[in-house]
C-alpha positions in Angstrom: 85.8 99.6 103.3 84.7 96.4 102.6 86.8 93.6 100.7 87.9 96.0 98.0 91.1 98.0 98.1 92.2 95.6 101.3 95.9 94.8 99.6 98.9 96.8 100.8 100.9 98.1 103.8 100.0 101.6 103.6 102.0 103.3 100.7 98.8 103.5 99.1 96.2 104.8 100.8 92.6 104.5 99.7 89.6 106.6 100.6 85.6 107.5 100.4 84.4 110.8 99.9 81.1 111.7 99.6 79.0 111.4 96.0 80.8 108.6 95.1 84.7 109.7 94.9 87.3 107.8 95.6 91.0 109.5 96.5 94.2 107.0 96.1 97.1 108.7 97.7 100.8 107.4 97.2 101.6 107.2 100.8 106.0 107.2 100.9 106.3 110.9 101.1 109.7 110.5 102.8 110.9 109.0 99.7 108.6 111.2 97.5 106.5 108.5 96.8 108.6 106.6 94.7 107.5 103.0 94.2 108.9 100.0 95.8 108.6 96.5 93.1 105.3 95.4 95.7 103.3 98.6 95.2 103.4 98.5 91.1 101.0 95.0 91.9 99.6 96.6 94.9 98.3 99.4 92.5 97.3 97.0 89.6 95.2 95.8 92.3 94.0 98.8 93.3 92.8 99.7 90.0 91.0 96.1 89.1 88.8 97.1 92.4 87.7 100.4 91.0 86.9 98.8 87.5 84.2 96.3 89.8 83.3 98.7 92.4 79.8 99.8 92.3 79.8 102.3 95.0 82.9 104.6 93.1 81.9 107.0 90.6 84.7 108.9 89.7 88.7 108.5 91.2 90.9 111.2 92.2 94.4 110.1 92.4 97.4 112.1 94.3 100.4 112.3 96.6 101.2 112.5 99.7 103.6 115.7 101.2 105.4 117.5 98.2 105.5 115.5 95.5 103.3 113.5 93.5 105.1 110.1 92.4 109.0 109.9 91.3 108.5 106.7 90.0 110.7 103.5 90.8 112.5 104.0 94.0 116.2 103.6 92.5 117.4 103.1 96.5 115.8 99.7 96.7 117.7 96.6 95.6 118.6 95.8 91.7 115.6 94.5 90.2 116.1 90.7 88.9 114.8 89.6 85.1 112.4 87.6 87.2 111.1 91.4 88.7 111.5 93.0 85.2 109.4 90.6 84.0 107.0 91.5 86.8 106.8 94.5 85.7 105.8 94.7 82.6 103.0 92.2 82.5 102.0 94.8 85.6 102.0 97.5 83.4 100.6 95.6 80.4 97.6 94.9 82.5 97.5 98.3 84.6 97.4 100.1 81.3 94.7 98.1 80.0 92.7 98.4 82.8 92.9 102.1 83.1 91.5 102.1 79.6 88.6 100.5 80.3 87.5 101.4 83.1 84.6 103.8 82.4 84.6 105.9 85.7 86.1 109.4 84.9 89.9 109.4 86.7 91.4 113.1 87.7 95.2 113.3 88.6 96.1 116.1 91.1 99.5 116.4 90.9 100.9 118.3 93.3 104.7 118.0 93.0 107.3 116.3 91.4 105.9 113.3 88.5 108.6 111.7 87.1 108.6 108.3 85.1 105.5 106.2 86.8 104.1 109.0 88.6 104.5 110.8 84.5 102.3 108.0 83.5 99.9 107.7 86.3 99.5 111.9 86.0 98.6 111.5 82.2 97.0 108.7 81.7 94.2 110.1 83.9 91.2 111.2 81.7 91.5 115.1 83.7 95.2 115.9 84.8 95.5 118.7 87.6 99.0 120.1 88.2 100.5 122.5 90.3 101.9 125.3 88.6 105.4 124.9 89.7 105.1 121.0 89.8 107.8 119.4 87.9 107.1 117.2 85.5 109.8 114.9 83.7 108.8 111.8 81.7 112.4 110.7 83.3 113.3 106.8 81.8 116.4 107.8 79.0 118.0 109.5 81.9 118.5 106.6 83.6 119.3 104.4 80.5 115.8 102.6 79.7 113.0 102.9 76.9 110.1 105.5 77.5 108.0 102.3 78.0 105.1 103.2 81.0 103.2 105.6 78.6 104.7 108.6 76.3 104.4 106.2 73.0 100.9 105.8 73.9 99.6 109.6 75.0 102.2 112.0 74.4 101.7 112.3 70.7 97.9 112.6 70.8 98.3 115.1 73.4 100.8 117.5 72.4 102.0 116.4 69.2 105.0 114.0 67.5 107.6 117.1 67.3 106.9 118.1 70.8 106.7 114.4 72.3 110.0 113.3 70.9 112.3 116.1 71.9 110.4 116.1 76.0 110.8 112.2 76.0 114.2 111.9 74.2 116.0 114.3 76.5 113.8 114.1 79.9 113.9 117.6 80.2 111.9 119.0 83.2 108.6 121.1 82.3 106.6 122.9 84.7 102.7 122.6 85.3 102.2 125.7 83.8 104.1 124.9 80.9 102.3 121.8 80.4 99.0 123.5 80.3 100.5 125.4 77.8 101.3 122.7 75.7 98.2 121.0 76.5 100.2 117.9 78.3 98.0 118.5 80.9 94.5 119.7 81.5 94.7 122.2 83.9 97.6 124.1 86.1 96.7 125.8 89.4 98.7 127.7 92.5 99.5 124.5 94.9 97.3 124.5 97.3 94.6 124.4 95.1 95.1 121.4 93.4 93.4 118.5 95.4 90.7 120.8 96.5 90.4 121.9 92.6 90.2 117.9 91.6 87.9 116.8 94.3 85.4 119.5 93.4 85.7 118.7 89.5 85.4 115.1 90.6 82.0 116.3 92.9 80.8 117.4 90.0 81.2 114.6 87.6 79.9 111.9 90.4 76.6 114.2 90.0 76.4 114.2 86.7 74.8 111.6 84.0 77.2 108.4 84.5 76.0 107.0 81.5 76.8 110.1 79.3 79.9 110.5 81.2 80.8 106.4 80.5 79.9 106.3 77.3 81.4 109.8 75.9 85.2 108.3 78.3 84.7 104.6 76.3 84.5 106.2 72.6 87.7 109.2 73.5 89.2 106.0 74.7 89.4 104.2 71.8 92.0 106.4 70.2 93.8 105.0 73.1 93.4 101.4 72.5 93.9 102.0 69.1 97.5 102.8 70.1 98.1 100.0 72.6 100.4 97.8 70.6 103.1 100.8 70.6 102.9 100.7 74.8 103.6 97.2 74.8 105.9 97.7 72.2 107.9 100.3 74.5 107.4 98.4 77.7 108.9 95.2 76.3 112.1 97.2 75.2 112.0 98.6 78.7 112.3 95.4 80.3 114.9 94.6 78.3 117.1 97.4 79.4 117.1 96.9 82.9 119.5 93.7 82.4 121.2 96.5 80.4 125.2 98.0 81.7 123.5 101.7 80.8 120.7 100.7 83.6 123.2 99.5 86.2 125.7 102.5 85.9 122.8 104.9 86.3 121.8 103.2 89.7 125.5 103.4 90.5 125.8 107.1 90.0 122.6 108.0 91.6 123.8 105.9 94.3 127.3 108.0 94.5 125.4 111.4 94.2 128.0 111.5 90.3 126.6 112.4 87.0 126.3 109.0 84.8 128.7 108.3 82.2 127.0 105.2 80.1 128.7 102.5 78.5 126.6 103.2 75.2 128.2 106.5 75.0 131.6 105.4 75.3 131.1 102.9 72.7 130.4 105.1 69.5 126.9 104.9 70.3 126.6 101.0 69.8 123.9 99.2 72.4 125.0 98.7 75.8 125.2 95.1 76.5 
C-alpha cells in the first residue's frame, strides 16, 4: 500500500476496498481496542495520509472483535506531563485534521465507544452504531475534563440540556438510544453494521466528489467555528492527569473498587 499508512505495529490496521474506500480497524481486540500512548500518534498519522491520499475517497473506520474503541488503555503505565502533553497537541492536531479533510468519514461502531473511541464514533461526518452498542462519553468518571470532543459536537448534535447531563454523569446510552437522540446517525442489529457502512460508503465513493467535498467543507464550518472550546477542554484535560482524582481512578480500576476521589472528600474543592 504504497508509503502511506506504513506507521504502526498492527493495532491499527489499514485497508483498500474497491471504489475508493478505505477501512481503519483498531486492531487490540483483547483489550477492546483501547489505546496504548503510541497509537494516539500512530492514528494522527493515519489521518494526515488520508487528508493527501488521492486514491481514498471516502473512510470507514471500525473495531476489531466486540467492541469498537474504550479509549486510553488505563492498564498501561501512568502517563508523564511529558505524555500528557503529547497528547493533547495529538488531539489538537487530530481534531483539526478530521475537519478538514474533505473525504466523507462513516464510523461503524460495533460495540463498546467510550472516551476516544466516543470521539472518533462522532466526529465522523455518518456515525453507524449497533443497536445494543454502548456508548459512554466516559472522562468525569475517571476524574478528567470531557476534553477529546463533547464541547465541540455534543451540543450541535443533540442539544446543550441533553449534552450536559450525558457528559457530566457518563451515563451509558445505547445505539438505539442515540439514534433517538440524534447522537448518532443511524442504529442497526450488529451484524449489520460494517456491511451497512461500507455500502453507504460504496455509495458515496460513486457519487460527485466535488458535491460531496464541498457540501462536508461548508457543514464543517459550524465545527471550526467551535474549535477554540475543544482546545479549551483538552487543555484542562491535560491538566487533570497530574491531578490526585486521575491517579485514584487508575488505582481503583486497578483493584477492581469503586473510586472514592479526593475532590469529593474535600467539600468539593479541586483535587490537587
Amino acid at each position: 500500500m504504497s508509503a502511506l499508512y506504513q506507521h504502526g505495529t498492527g493495532d491499527i490496521l489499514v485497508e483498500r476496498k474497491d471504489n475508493g474506500v478505505l477501512l481503519i480497524t483498531f486492531n487490540r481486540p483483547e483489550r477492546y481496542n483501547a489505546f496504548t500512548l503510541p497509537m494516539f500518534e500512530e492514528m494522527n498519522r493515519i489521518w494526515a495520509d488520508v487528508e493527501r491520499d488521492d486514491q481514498t475517497r471516502v473512510v470507514v473506520v471500525t473495531g476489531a472483535g466486540k467492541a469498537f474503541c474504550t479509549g486510553m488503555d488505563v492498564a498501561q503505565p501512568d502517563p508523564t506531563h511529558e505524555d500528557a502533553l503529547a497528547i493533547m497537541e495529538t488531539e489538537r492536531k487530530r481534531t483539526s485534521t478530521i475537519l478538514r479533510i474533505e473525504k466523507p468519514i462513516i464510523s461503524a461502531i460495533n460495540g463498546p465507544a467510550v472516551g476516544y473511541g466516543l470521539s472518533t464514533a462522532l466526529l465522523a461526518d455518518i456515525s453507524i452504531a449497533a443497536d445494543d452498542a454502548v456508548l459512554i462519553e466516559g472522562h468525569t468518571k475517571v476524574g478528567v475534563t470531557a476534553g477529546d470532543h463533547a464541547a465541540l459536537i455534543w451540543p450541535l448534535l443533540v442539544g446543550m440540556a441533553k449534552t450536559k447531563y450525558y457528559v457530566l454523569t457518563s451515563e451509558k446510552l445505547s445505539g438505539a438510544e442515540a439514534e433517538r437522540m440524534g447522537l448518532v446517525s443511524l442504529s442497526v442489529p450488529r451484524e449489520q453494521v460494517l456491511p451497512r457502512a461500507l455500502e453507504v460508503a460504496s455509495q458515496l465513493a460513486r457519487g460527485s466528489q466535488q458535491a460531496l467535498r464541498f457540501t462536508k467543507r461548508a457543514l464543517n464550518t459550524w465545527l471550526t467555528n467551535a474549535v477554540p472550546q475543544h482546545e479549551l477542554s483538552t487543555a484542562l484535560e491535560t491538566l487533570d492527569f497530574a491531578s490526585a482524582d486521575y491517579a485514584e481512578a487508575r488505582q481503583a480500576f486497578r483493584e477492581k473498587r469503586p473510586v472514592d476521589f479526593p475532590s469529593a472528600r474535600n467539600a468539593g474543592a479541586p483535587a490537587k
